[in-house]
N, C-alpha and C positions, 0 to 999 in steps of 0.2 A: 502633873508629870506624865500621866500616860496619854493624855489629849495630846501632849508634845510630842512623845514616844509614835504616838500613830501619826502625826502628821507628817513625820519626818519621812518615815513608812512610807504613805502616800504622795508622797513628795520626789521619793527614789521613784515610785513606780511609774508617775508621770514623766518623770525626766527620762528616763529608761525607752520609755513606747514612744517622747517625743527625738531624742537618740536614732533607733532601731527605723523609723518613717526615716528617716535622713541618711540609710545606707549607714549609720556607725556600728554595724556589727560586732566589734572587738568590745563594746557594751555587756554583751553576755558575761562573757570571761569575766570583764571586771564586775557584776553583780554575785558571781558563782566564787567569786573569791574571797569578797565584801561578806556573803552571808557566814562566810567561818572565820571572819573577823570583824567583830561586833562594834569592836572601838571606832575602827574603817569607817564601817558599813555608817556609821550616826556620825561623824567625824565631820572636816568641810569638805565640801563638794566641789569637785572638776571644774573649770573657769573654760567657756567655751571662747575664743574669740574669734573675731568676723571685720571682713573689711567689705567696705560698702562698695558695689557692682557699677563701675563707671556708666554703664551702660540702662541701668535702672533710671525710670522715670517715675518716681517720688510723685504718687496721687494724693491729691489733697482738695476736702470738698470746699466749695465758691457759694455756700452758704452765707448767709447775713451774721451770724454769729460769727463765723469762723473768717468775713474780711475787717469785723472788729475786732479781734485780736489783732493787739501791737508785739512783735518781735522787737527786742534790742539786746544787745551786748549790753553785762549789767556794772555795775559802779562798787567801788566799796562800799558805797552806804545801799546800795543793791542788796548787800547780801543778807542785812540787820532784814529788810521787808522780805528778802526771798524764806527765811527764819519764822516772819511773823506771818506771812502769809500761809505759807505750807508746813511749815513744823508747829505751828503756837505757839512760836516762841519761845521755843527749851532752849535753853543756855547751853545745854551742851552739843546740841548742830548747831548753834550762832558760831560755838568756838570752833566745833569740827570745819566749818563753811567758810570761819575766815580763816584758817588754815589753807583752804583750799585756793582759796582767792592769795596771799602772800605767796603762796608757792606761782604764782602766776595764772591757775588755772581758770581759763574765760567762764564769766557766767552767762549765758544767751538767754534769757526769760520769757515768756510768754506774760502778757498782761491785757485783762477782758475789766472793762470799768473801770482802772489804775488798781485791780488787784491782782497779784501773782498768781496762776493757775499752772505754772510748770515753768522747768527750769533742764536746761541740758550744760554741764560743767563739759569744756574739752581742753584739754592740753597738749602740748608738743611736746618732742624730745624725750628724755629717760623720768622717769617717774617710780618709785620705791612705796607704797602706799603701807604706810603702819604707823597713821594714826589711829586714837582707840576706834573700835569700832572696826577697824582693818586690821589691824597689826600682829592679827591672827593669821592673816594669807603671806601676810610679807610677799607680796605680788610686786613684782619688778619687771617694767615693761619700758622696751628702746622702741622707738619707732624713727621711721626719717625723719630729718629735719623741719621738710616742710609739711610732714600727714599729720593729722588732727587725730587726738582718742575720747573716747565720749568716756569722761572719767564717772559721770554719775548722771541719770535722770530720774526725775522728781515729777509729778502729775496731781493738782490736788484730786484726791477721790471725786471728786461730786464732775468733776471733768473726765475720769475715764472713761475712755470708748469713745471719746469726740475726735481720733485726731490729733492731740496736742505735740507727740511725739515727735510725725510727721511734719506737722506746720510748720516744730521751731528747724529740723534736720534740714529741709527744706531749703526756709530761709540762711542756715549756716554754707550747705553747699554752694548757694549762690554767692554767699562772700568770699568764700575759699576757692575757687575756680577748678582752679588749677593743683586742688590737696587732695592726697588720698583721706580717707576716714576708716578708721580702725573702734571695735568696742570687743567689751569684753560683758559675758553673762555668765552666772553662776547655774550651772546643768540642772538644778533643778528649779531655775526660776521659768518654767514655762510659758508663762505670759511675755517674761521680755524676750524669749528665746522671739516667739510669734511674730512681736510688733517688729522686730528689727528685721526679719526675716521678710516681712509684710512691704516693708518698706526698701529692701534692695540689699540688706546685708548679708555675704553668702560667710560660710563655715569657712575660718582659713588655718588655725591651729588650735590645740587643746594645751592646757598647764594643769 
C-alpha cells in the first residue's frame, strides 16, 4: 500500500514538470488544489489528447530488424494471438480485445518471426469506453467521420525503445491518406505523453 501511495506521488510529480515544459501552466493551480483534496489528488488522472501534425514526417530506422517487421491490419482470430502474444493469454484482455474488435475497433499488429511484438487498436466515429478496466473514466469521445483515434497501444517489453510505435503509426498513416489522427494519454503516463509527442502528435484538448 505505500509503495502505491508513493508511486502515485511520483507519478503526479512527473506529469506536473512534463505539463509545466509544455507551457501548461494552469497545472499549478490544479496541484495546489489537489493537495487539500486528497481523494483528487490519488483519484484518476486528466486524459491529455493530441492530433497528429499533418506536417510531421514520422522517422523510422531502415535497420535489418526493423525492415523485418510485418505491419498488417489484424483478423478476428488476430486478436486470440495479439492476447497470447502480449498479455499470456489472460482471459480477461482476450475478453476485454474482442470487445474491442466487435465494436469495430481495427487491430494494426506489428509481427517480428510470426510473433506479435505490438499492436495500435484505432477507431472511428463516437466511442463511450466503459468496459472493466475503463468504465471508471466513462470517457466519451466524437471525432469526424473520417479521422482515426488510437484507442489503445500495446508494445511487448523486450521491444521497447525499438520504434515499434512509430513503425506500426507510420504504416497506418500511409493507409489513411487523407485521415486526421487523434489519441488520447492519461497525464501521468509520461512515457506515452513522449513517444507521441516524439512522433508528431501536438496537445489539442484536455478532459
Amino acid at each position: 500500500m505505500k509503495k502505491n501511495f508513493v508511486s502515485k506521488i511520483v507519478h503526479k510529480i512527473f506529469a506536473c514538470l512534463s505539463l509545466l515544459r509544455r507551457g501548461r501552466f494552469f497545472v499549478l493551480a490544479q496541484v495546489f488544489s489537489e493537495v487539500f483534496i486528497p481523494k483528487r489528488f490519488f483519484g484518476l488522472n486528466k486524459h491529455i489528447f493530441y492530433n497528429l501534425a499533418k506536417d510531421k514526417q514520422l522517422l523510422v530506422s531502415t535497420s535489418n530488424i526493423v525492415n523485418k517487421i510485418e505491419i498488417v491490419l489484424g483478423t478476428k482470430e488476430s486478436v486470440t494471438e495479439i492476447v497470447r502474444d502480449l498479455y499470456s493469454g489472460d482471459s480477461a484482455a482476450l475478453e476485454f480485445y474482442e470487445n474491442f474488435y466487435r465494436e469495430g475497433i481495427e487491430p494494426w499488429i506489428a509481427r517480428y518471426n510470426d510473433k506479435v511484438i505490438g499492436v495500435v487498436w484505432l477507431y472511428t466515429g463516437y466511442y463511450l469506453a466503459n468496459w472493466e478496466g475503463y468504465e471508471a473514466w466513462l470517457l466519451q469521445i466524437q471525432i469526424e467521420p473520417t479521422a482515426k483515434f488510437v484507442a489503445n497501444v500495446f508494445v511487448e517489453p523486450s521491444w521497447r525503445g525499438q520504434k515499434i510505435f512509430p513503425i506500426i503509426m507510420t504504416h497506418c498513416t500511409s493507409v489513411y491518406r487523407n485521415n486526421k489522427f487523434y489519441s488520447c494519454v492519461d497525464e501521468s503516463n509520461v512515457t506515452s505523453i513522449k513517444a507521441h509527442e516524439r512522433i508528431g502528435f501536438r496537445w489539442c484538448a484536455a478532459a
